[in-house]
C-alpha positions, 0 to 999 in steps of 0.5 A: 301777571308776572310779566305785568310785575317784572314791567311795573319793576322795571318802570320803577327802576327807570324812575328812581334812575331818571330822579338821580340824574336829574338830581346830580345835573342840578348838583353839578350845574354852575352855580351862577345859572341860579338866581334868586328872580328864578324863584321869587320876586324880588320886589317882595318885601321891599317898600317903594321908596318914591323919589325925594329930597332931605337934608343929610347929616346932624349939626350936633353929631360927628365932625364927619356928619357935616354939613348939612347938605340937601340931596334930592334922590330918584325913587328906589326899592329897599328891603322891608328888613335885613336879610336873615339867616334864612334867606342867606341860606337859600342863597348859598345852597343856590350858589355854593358861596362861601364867605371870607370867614369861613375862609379864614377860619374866623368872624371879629365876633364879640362874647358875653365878658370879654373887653372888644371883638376878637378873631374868634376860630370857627365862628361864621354865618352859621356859627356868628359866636363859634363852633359851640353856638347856630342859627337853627333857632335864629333863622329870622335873625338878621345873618351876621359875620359877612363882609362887604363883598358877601353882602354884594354877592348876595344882592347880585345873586338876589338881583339887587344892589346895596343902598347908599349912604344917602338912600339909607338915611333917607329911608331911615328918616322916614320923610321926618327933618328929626333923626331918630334915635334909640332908647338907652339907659340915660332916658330911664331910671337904669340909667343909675347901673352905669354909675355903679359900674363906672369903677369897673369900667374904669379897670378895664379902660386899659385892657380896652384902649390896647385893643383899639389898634385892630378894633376896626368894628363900624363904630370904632371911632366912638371907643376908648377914653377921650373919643369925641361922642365917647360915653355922651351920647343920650339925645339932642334937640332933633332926635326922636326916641324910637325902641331898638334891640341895643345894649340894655345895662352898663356895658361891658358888665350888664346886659338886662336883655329887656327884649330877651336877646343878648345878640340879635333879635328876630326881624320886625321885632321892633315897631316899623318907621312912617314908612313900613320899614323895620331896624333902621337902628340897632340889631345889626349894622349894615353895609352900604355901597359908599366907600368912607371919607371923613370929609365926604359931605363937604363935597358930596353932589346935591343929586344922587350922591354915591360916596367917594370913588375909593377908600379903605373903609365902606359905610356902615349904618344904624348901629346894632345890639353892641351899642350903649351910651357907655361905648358906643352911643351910634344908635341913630340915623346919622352916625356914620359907621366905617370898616374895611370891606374884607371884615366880617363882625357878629354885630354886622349884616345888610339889607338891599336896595333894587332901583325903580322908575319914579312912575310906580305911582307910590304916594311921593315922600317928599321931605317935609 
């Protein structure tokens, strides 16, 4: 008997001692050996976009928006939703990555009272309003505080590629000729807490303006007194009113959080477009693969367009929770938001995009 315990014991010991090897093999592994495909199909959760053509830009919106251009695109895959905290996550207890704000020791984030965003310390994916806010209860929240280059890590990683300019629109519209645009306090009768806030906003137009220089937030053009779009932007002939997580008051001074969500809301909150995809307005901007030109679309290819070859600034689309009639007014699926690739804001994330042979035999979403 006691032999038989001492061989139990020993068999024991040889088990726990052969999991800790395995387990610090897989610690000490490279990184980069581990991908997302090596645990999930990566073509779950994203909706088969079937090759197409539309006409890109809006004749009422920004300079940049024109002309309208027809462009005809091969079929592609693009996520459901934003990637969330949770699947970001995963992927940097696959791959140890670290992003550039936690490098720097700061995200561009913007706090409830203040006038824009500012280099907040410790604020990261994690921490997207600093050290004293996380994610724990917004694991289904869009990640924030990535740059361009975290964005393009994580769709390497996952196997994937970020959408273009043109995909986004594309899938955003949804095979519609309209933009779509969301609903904000100039359709409803809150439309009257602006004007009594108008005075205060006026105080702070000057703490404001001095911040424009490094206000380098995808919608920066629309800020400060005198922008074109400034303060105006309600809805036009060809935009359809959907609902979406933005500004819901007077900026800067009422938020009345109708969906409950100062920041971001979770994934999915909102009602999908025609074709199954969720947030293409409002949440969170997102990257796009495009450098930024203001002319771009005066000579933009009829096929496939890819955006310029260089830039200072990548594109960003769809507006977020920031946005309001009274700052921002980019919550549609035609402004083009721009920020340099290096930055990351607690307004910004990304979804991906992952090619597809036309002969998938989705339904085709030609333009109507």
């Amino acid at each position: 008997m006691k032999k038989q315990r001492k061989n139990r014991i020993t068999l024991l010991a040889l088990t726990i001692m052969t999991m800790t090897i395995m387990t610090m093999a897989i610690m000490m592994a490279p990184a980069a050996i581990v991908h997302a495909d090596d645990v999930d199909d990566k073509y779950d959760d994203m909706v088969y976009i079937a090759s197409g053509t539309y006409h890109m830009g809006f004749d009422k919106g920004h300079d940049d928006e024109l002309p309208l251009h027809k462009v005809k695109l091969e079929s592609f895959y693009l996520d459901r939703h934003e990637v969330t905290n949770r699947q970001f996550a995963m992927f940097v207890q696959a791959t140890g990555y670290v992003t550039r704000a936690e490098k720097d020791g700061y995200c561009w984030s913007y706090l409830d009272g203040a006038a824009n965003f500012e280099q907040v310390p410790g604020a990261y994916w994690r921490h997207p309003e600093g050290s004293g806010s996380s994610i724990e209860k917004r694991l289904d929240h869009p990640v924030v505080c990535v740059n361009w280059y975290d964005a393009s890590a994580y769709a390497v990683w996952a196997g994937k590629r970020l959408p273009t300019e043109a995909e986004w629109e594309y899938a955003a519209r949804a095979g519609e000729d309209d933009h779509f645009v969301a609903l904000n306090d100039s359709h409803t009768s809150h439309g009257k807490d602006m004007a009594h806030q108008s005075n205060i906003r006026m105080a702070l137009a000057g703490s404001r303006d001095h911040l424009l220089t490094q206000d380098q937030s995808p919608s920066s053009k629309s800020h400060g007194a005198g922008s074109k779009g400034h303060g105006s932007h309600r809805s036009n002939a060809g935009e359809t009113i959907v609902t979406a997580n933005i500004w819901q008051g007077g900026w800067p001074e009422v938020n009345r959080r109708i969906d409950g969500y100062f920041y971001t809301a979770p994934v999915k909150s909102y009602q999908s477009n025609d074709w199954g995809i969720y947030d293409m307005i409002g949440n969170v901007w997102e990257w796009t693969a495009d450098w930024y030109s203001e002319d771009y679309y005066n000579h933009s290819p009829a096929n496939n367009p890819s955006g310029p070859d260089s830039g200072e600034k990548r594109v960003a689309r769809g507006g977020s929770w920031f946005c309001n009639p009274d700052y921002c007014g980019a919550y549609n699926t035609h402004y083009r938001g721009a920020s340099p690739p290096d930055r990351g804001f607690n307004n910004v994330g990304f979804r991906c995009a992952a090619d597809a042979p036309d002969e998938i035999g989705a339904v085709d979403k030609e333009n109507k």
